[in-house]
Structures are given as structure tokens and as C-alpha cells.
C-alpha positions in Angstrom: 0.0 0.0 0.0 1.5 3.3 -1.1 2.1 6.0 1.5 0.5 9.8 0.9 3.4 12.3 -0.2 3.3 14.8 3.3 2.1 18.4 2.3 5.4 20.8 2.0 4.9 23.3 4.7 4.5 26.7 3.6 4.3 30.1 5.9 1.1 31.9 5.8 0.9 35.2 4.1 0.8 38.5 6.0 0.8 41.0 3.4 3.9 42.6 4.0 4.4 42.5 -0.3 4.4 46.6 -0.1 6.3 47.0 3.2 9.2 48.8 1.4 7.4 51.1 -0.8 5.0 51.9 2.4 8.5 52.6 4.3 9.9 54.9 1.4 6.5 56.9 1.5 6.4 57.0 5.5 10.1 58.4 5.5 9.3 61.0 2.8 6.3 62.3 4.7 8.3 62.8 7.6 11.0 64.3 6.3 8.5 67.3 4.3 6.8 67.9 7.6 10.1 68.8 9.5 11.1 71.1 6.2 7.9 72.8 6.5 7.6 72.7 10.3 11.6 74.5 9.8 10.5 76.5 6.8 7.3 78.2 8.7 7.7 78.7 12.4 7.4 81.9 14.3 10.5 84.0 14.6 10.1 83.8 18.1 10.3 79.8 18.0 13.8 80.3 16.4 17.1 80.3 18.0 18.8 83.5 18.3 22.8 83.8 17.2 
């Protein structure tokens, strides 16, 4: 009597396929809100010198 081939495990998926490009976008949004947070403050916010 031949014996059933065992399944090949295989880890679920999470959805993590746009991880990087979700990364990329998250870095870029920081980095324009601390230009503009730089660019726009009050004058007396900034440091004097």
C-alpha cells in the first residue's frame, strides 16, 4: 500500500508584499513635515545667534 506524499509546509501570508514602498512613502512624509515645520515657524520659536 503506497504511502500519501506529506504536504510541503509553507508560511502563511501576511501582506507585507508593499512593506518597502510603504516605508519609502512613510520616511518622505516625515521628512517634508520637518522642512515645512523648519521653513514656517514663528520667529520667536527660532534660535537666536
Amino acid at each position: 500500500m503506497p504511502v500519501p506524499d506529506k504536504a510541503v509546509p509553507v508560511l502563511p501570508h501576511t501582506g507585507t508584499d508593499g512593506m518597502l514602498a510603504a516605508a519609502g512613502v512613510s520616511a518622505a512624509s516625515l521628512l517634508g513635515g520637518t522642512l515645512l515645520y523648519r521653513r514656517f515657524r514663528t520667529p520667536a520659536a527660532q534660535p537666536r545667534g
